[in-house]
C-alpha positions as CSV (number, residue, x, y, z in Angstrom):
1,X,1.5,19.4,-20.4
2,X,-1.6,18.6,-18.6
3,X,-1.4,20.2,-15.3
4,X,-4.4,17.3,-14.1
5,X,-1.2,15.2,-13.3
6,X,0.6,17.9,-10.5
7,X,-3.1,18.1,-8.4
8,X,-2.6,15.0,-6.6
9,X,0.5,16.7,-4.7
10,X,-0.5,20.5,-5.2
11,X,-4.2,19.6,-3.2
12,X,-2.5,17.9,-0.2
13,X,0.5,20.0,-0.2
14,X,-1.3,23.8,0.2
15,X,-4.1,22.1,2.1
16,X,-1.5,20.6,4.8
17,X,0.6,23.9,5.1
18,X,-2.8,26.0,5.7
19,X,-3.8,23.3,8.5
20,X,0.1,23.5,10.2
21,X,0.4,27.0,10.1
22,X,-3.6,28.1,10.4
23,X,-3.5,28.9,13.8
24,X,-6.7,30.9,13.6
25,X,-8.4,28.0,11.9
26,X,-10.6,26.6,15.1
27,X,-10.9,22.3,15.2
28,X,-14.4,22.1,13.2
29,X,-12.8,24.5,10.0
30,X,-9.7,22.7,10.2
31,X,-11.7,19.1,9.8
32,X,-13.9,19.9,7.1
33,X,-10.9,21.7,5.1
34,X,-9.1,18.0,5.2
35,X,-12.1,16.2,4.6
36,X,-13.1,18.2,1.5
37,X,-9.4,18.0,0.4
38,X,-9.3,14.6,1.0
39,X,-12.3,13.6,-0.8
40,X,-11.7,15.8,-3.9
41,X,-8.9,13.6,-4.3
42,X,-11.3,10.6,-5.0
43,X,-12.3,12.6,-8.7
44,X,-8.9,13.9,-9.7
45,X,-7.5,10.2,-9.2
46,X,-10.8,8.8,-11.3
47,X,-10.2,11.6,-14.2
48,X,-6.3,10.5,-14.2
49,X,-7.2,7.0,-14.8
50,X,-9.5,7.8,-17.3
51,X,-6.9,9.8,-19.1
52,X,-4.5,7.0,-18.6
53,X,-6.4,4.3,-20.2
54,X,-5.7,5.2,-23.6
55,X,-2.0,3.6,-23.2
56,X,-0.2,7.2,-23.4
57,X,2.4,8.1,-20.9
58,X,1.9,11.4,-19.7
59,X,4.9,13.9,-18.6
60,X,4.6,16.9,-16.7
61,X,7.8,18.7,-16.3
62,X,8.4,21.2,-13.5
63,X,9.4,24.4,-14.4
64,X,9.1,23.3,-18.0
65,X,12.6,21.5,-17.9
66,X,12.6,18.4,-20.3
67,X,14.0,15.2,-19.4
68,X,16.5,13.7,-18.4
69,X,17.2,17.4,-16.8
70,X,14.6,18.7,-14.9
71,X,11.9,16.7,-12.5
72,X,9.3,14.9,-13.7
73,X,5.9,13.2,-12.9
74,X,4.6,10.6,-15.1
75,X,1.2,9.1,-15.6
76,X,0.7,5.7,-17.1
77,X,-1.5,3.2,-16.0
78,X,-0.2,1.9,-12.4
79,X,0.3,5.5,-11.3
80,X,-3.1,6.5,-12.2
81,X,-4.5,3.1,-10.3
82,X,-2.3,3.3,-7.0
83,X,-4.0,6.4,-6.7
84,X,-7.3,6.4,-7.1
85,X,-6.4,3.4,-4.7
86,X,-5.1,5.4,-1.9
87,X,-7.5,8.7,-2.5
88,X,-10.5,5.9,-1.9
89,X,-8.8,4.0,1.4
90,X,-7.8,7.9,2.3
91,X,-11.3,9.5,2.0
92,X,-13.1,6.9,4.3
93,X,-10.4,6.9,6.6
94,X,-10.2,10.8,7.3
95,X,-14.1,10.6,8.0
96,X,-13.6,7.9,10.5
97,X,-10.9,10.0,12.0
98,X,-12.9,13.3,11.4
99,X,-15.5,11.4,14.2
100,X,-12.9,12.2,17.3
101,X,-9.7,10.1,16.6
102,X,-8.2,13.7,15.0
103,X,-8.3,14.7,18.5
104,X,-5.9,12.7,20.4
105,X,-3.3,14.7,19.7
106,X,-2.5,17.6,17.6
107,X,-2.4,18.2,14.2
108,X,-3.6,15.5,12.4
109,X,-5.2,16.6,9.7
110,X,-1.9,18.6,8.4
111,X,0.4,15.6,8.9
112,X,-2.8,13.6,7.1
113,X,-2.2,15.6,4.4
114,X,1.3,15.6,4.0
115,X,1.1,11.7,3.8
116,X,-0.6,11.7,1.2
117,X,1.8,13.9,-0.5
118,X,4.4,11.9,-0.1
119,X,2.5,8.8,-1.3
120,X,0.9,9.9,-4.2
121,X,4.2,11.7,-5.0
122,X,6.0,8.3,-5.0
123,X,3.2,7.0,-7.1
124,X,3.7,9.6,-9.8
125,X,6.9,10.7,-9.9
126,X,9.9,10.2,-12.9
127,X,12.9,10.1,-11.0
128,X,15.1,7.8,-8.4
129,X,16.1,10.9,-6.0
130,X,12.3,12.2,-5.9
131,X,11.3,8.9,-5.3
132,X,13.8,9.0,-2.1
133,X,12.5,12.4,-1.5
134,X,8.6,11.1,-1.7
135,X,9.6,8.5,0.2
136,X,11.3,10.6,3.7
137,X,7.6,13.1,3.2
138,X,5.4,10.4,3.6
139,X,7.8,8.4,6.9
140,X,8.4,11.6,8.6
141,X,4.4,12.0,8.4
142,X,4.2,8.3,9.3
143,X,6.3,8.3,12.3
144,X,4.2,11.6,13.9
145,X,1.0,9.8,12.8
146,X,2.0,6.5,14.8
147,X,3.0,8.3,17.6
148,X,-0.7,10.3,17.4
149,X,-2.4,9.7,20.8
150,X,0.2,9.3,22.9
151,X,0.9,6.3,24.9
152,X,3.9,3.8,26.1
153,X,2.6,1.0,23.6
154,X,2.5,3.5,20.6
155,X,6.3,5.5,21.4
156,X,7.8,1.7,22.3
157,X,6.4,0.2,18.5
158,X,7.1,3.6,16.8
159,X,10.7,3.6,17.9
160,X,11.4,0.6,16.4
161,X,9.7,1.5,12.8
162,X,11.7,4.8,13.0
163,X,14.8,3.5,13.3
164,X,14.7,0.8,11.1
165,X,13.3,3.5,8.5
166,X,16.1,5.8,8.8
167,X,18.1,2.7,8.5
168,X,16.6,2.1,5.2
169,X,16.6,5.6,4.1
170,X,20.4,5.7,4.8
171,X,20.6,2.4,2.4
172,X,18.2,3.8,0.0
173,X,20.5,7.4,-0.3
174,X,24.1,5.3,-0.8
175,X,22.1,2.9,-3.6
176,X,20.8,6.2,-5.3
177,X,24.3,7.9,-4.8
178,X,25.7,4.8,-6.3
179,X,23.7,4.9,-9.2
180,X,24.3,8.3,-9.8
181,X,28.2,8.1,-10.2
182,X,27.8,4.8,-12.6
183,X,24.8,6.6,-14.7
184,X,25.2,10.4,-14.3
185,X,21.4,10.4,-14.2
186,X,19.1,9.7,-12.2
187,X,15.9,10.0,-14.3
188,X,14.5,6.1,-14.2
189,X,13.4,6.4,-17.9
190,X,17.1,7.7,-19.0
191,X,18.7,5.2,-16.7
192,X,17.0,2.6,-18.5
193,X,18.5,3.3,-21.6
194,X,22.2,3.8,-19.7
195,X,22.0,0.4,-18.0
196,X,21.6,-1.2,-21.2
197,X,24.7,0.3,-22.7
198,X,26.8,-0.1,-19.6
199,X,30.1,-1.0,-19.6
200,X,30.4,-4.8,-18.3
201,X,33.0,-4.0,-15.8
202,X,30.6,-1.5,-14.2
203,X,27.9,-4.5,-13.9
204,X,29.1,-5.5,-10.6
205,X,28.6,-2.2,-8.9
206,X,25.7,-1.6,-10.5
207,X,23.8,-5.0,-9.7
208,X,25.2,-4.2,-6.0
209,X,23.4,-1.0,-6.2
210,X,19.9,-2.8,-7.3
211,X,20.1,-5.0,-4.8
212,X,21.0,-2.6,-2.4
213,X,17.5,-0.7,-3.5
214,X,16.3,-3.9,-3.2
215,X,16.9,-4.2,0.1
216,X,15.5,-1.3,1.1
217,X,12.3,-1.6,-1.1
218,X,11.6,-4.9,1.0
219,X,11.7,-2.8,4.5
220,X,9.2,-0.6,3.1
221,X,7.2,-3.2,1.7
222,X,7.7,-6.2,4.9
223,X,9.0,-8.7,3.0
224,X,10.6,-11.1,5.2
225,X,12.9,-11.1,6.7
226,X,12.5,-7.5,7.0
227,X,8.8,-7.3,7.9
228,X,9.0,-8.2,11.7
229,X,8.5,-4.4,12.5
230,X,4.8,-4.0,10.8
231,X,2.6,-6.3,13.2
232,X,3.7,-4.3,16.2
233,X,3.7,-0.6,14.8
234,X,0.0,-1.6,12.9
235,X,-1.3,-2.9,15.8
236,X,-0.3,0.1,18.3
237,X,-1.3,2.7,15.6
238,X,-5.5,4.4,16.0
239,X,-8.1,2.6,13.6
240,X,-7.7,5.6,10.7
241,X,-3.9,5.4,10.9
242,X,-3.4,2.2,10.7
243,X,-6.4,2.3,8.1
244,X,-3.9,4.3,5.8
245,X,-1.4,2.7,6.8
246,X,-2.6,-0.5,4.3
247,X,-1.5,1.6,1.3
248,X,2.2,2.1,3.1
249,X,3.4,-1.6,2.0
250,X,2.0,-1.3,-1.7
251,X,4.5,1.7,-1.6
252,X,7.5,-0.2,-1.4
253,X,6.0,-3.1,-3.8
254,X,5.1,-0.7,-6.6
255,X,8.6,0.6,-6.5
256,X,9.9,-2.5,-6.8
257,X,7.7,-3.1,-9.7
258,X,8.6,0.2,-10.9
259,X,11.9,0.2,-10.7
260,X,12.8,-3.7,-11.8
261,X,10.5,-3.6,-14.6
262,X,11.8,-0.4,-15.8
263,X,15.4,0.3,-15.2
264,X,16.5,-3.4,-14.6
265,X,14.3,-4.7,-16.5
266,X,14.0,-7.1,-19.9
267,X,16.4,-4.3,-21.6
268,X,19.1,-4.0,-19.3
269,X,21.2,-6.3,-20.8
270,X,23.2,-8.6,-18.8
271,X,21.2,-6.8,-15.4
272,X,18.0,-7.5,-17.1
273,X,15.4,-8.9,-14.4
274,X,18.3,-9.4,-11.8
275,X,15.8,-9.7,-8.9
276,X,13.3,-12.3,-10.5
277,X,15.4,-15.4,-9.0
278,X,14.9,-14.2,-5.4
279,X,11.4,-12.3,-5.5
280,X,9.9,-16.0,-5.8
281,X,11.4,-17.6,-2.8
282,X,10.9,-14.0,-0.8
283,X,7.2,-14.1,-1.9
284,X,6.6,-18.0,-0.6
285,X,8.7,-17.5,2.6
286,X,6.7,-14.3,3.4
287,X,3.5,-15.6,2.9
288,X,4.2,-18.7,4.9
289,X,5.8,-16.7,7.5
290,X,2.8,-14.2,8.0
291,X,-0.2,-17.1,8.2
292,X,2.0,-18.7,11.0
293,X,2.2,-15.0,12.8
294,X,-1.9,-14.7,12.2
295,X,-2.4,-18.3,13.7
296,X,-0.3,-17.1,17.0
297,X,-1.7,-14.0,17.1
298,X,-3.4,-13.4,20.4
299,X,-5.0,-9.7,19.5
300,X,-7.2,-8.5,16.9
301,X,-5.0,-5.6,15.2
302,X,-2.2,-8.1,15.3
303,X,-4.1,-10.8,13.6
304,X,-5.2,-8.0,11.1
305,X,-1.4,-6.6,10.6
306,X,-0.1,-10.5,9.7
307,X,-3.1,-10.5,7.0
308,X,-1.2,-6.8,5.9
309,X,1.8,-9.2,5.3
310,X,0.0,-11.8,4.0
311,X,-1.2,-9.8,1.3
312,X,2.5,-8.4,0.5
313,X,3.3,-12.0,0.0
314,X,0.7,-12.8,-2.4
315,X,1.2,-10.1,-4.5
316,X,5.0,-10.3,-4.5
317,X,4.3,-13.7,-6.2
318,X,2.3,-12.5,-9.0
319,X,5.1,-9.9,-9.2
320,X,8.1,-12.7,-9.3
321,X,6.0,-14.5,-12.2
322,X,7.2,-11.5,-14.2
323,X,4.3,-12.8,-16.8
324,X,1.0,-9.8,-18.0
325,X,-1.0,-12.4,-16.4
326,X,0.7,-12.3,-12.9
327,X,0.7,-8.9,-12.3
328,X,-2.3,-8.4,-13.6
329,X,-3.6,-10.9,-10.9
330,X,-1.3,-8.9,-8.8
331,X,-2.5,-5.7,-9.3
332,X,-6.6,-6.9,-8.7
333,X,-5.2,-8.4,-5.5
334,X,-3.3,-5.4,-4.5
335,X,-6.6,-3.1,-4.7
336,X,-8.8,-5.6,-2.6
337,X,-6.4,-6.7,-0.2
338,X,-5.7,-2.5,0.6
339,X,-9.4,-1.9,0.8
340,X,-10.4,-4.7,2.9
341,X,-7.8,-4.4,4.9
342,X,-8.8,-0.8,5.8
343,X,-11.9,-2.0,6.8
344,X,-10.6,-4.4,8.7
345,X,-8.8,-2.4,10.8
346,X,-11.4,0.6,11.2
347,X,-14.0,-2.7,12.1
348,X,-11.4,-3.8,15.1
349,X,-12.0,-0.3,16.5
350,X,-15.7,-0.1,16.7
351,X,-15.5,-3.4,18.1
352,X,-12.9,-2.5,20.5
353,X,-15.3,0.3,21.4
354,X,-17.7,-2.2,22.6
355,X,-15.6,-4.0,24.7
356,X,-14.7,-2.2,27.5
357,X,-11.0,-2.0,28.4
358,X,-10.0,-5.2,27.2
359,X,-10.7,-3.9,23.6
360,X,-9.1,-5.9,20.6
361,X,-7.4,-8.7,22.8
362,X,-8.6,-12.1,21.9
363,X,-9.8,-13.2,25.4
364,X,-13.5,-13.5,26.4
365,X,-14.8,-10.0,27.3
366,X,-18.4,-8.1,27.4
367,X,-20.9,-9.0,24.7
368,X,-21.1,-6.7,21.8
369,X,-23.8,-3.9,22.1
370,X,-24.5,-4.5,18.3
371,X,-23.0,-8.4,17.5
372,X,-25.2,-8.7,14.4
373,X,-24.2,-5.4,13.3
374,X,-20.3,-6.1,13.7
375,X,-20.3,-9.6,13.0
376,X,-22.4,-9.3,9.8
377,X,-19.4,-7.0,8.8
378,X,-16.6,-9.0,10.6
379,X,-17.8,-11.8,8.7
380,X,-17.8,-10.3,5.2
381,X,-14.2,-9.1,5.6
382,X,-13.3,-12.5,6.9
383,X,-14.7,-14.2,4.1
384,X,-13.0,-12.0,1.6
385,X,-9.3,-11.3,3.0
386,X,-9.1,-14.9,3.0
387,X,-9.9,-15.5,-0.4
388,X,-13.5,-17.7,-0.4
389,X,-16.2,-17.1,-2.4
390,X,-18.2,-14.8,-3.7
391,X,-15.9,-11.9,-2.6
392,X,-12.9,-10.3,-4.5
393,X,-10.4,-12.3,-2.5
394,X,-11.6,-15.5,-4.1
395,X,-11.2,-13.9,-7.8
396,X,-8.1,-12.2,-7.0
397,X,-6.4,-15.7,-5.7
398,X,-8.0,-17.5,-9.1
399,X,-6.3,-14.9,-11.2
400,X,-2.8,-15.4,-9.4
401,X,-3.4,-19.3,-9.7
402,X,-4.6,-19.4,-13.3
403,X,-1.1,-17.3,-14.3
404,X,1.3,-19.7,-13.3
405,X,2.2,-22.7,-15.7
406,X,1.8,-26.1,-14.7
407,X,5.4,-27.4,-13.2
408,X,7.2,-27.5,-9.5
409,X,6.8,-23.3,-9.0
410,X,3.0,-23.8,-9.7
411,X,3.1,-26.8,-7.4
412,X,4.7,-25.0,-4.9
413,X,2.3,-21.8,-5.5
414,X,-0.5,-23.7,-5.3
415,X,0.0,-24.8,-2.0
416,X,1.4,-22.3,0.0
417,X,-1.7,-20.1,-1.3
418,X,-4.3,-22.5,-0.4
419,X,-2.8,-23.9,2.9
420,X,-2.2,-20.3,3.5
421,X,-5.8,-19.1,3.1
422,X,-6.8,-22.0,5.5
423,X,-4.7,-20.7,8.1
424,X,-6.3,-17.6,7.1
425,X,-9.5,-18.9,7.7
426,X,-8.7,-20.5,11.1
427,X,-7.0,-17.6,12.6
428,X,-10.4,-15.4,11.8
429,X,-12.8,-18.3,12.8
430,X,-11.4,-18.1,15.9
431,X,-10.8,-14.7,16.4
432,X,-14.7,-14.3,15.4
433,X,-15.3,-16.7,18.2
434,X,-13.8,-15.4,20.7
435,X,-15.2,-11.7,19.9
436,X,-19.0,-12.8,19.0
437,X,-19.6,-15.7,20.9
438,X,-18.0,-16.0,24.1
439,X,-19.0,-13.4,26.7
440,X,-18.0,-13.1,30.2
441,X,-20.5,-10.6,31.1
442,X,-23.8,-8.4,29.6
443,X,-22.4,-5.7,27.1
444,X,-21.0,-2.2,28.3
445,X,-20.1,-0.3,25.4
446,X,-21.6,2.4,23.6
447,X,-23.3,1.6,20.5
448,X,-21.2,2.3,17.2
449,X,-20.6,5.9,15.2
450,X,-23.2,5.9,12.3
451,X,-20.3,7.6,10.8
452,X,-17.8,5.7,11.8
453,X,-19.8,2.9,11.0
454,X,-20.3,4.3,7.1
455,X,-16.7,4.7,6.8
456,X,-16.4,0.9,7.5
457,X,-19.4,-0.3,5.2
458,X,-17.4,1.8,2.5
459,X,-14.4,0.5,2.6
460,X,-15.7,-3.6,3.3
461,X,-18.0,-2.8,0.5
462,X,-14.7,-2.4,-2.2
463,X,-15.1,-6.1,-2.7
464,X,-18.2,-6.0,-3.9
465,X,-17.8,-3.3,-6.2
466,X,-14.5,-5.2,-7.6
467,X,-16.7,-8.4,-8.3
468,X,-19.7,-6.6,-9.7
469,X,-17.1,-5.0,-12.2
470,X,-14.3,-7.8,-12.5
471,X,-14.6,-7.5,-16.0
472,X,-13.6,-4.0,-17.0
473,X,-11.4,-4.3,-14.1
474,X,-9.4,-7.3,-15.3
475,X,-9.2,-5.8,-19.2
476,X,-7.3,-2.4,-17.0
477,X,-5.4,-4.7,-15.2
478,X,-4.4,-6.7,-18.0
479,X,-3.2,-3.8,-20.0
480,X,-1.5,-2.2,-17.5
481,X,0.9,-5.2,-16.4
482,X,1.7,-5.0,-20.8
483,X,2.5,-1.7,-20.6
484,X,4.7,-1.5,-17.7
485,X,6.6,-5.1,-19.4
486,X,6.7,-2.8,-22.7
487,X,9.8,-0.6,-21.9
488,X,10.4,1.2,-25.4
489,X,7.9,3.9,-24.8
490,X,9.3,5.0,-21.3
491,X,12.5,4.8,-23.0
492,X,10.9,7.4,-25.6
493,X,10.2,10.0,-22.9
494,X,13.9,10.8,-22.7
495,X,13.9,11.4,-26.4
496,X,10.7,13.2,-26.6
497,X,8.4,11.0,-27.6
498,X,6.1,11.0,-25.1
499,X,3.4,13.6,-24.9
């Protein structure tokens, strides 16, 4: 085994238990432990997705028990790019934070780090019941982290994500239970195989327990209509938070992928790709929905939390194609649409900063103390979250388009994507407007973090770097959406053959 695979949890894991329970540690240690933790994470991710593009799955087996016994991780492709994806959006988060957002409230760094264990632990691991596990680690860290900074606007938003996530954890426990007593097994690759050879009259209960996952994979991932709680709990959350927060809808999307592609997939017999027929019209609706919530949005963050969901609905349409060449657009789109949103969000603060107490609320306020600074910036995300050229929105949109064939779906597509990115394009036109041109009085803020400012620049500066290498990027992308629609070798890991 190659003990590479087990870093992205062990780092995170011994880092946050020495920040918790460090009470010796004074504020300055305790920062530069995270941040170093953090960004080590950046070059284990890159190594893993360097050893994952050779097409072998990778196994690592705690305590050295084999499947389908023991617990398992597993690398392949998507694991390896979801998190490099989050180490990148995590490291220039935590150095925005690391600038005087850690101090609002305490322990920030240790729950920091114990939500990237759960993520990256739902990225990588093998099973249904560790995914469940992965998932309560990172919510638990989520709901603290929301609530970080205090304040009646944070506690009312974070009440309502809690609760509905409980409520979903509670769904997500009886589906796995479910599956459990039909399968005996709750090792995704072995319940591949055991779905296939399922005895028809269980099929009911089964497809009742997929949907039931389903269900609870579309509250993580705010598909409508369960997405209603994101634009209120994004919004309330601080800019580094809610920054890290972009990666927390890709989440319940990849185990949709995951888990559809794999275990009710194009080998589970009469279950096989159960979902397809409603991921399409969820996909359309969502998209639709969350440009018509950008348009009315009368505050920054909330505009930027509707573009979170707008994002979810684009790539659950490259997901519903079900084709190599829709979620490979899906995948490109998933990687700029986290990054820039990041930005995005750690932009709203420093101009927030700027603008007195009215901070992110679209209303005219104080001129910025640095407009051509923010609005150069501003203007760059704007252009790429809503898809326009030369940015990795436009490319990622192309992909997505270019995937479908010709016939009422692509129709349908087709318009909802471009009428969708004109909305888009209004709704930040006018938020620009409002911010940058129209000023009640001279400015009053302070001028803007160089650090924090970095941090921003980093993240906005993803969509150049996925333009300047589209090419490589599009080959990874293109052979990992093959190898998640190939199923045998998965199925191979029960059996030994993987390495």
């Amino acid at each position: 085994m190659n003990h590479a695979l087990i870093l992205p949890l062990l780092v995170p894991l011994f880092v946050g238990a020495l920040l918790l329970f460090g009470h010796r540690m004074g504020k300055p240690t305790k920062r530069m432990l995270s941040l170093v933790a953090t960004w080590a994470l950046v070059p284990i991710a890159l190594w893993l997705v360097l050893l994952s593009d050779d097409g072998q799955l990778r196994i690592y087996a705690l305590g050295s028990w084999q499947p389908p016994f023991g617990i398992i991780l597993m690398l392949d492709r998507l694991s390896a790019l979801m998190l490099l994806v989050t180490a990148v959006l995590a490291a220039f988060a935590v150095l925005y934070a690391s600038r005087g957002d850690d101090e609002r409230g305490p322990n920030f760094h240790a729950l920091y780090q114990f939500q990237l264990l759960g993520i990256n632990g739902a990225f990588l691991t093998g099973d249904l019941f560790n995914l469940f596990v992965f998932f309560e680690i990172l919510l638990i860290s989520s709901y603290a982290l929301l609530l970080h900074g205090h304040g009646q606007r944070r506690v009312r938003a974070g009440m309502h994500y809690v609760v509905l996530n409980l409520l979903g954890s509670s769904l997500f426990l009886i589906g796995v239970s479910m599956l459990y007593g039909l399968l005996g097994t709750l090792n995704m690759a072995d319940m591949a195989g055991r779905v296939s050879a399922a005895d028809p009259a269980d099929a009911p209960l089964l497809a009742a327990a997929g949907y039931l996952l389903l269900v609870v994979f579309a509250l993580k991932g705010a598909i409508l209509p369960l997405y209603f709680w994101l634009p209120r709990a994004y919004a309330s959350a601080t800019a580094p938070v809610a920054a890290l927060f972009a990666i927390m809808t890709k989440v319940g999307l990849y185990a949709i992928v995951r888990v559809f592609t794999l275990v009710f997939g194009s080998e589970a017999g009469e279950l096989s790709n159960m979902v397809e027929v409603w991921l399409w019209p969820l996909a359309l609706l969502t998209l639709g929905a969350a440009v018509i919530g950008a348009l009315a949005a009368r505050n920054l963050q909330v505009l930027l939390a509707y573009l979170v969901v707008v994002s979810v609905g684009t790539l659950l349409a490259g997901i519903a194609l079900g084709t190599d060449a829709g979620l490979a657009a899906a995948l490109y789109y998933l990687v700029h649409s986290t990054l820039v949103a990041g930005g995005l969000f750690l932009l709203a603060d420093l101009i927030a900063r700027q603008r007195g107490d009215l901070g992110t609320d679209l209303i005219s306020a104080p001129a910025l103390r640095q407009p051509l600074l923010l609005g150069s910036l501003f203007f760059m995300g704007a252009i790429s979250v809503a898809g326009l050229p030369p940015f990795s929105g436009f490319l990622g949109k192309v992909m997505l388009l270019r995937a479908i064939e010709l016939g009422p779906d692509a129709i349908a597509l087709w318009a909802v994507v471009l009428v969708g990115g004109l909305g888009m394009l209004i709704a930040l036109s006018r938020a620009g407007s409002l911010v940058f041109w129209r000023h009640a009085s001279e400015a009053v803020g302070p001028a803007a973090d160089p650090v924090r400012v970095a941090a921003t620049v980093g993240l906005l500066l993803g969509s150049v770097v996925l333009v300047a290498a589209a090419g490589p990027l599009q080959a990874f992308m293109q052979a990992t959406a093959a190898q998640l629609l190939d199923v045998a070798p998965y199925l191979q890991i029960v059996q030994g053959g993987a390495a």
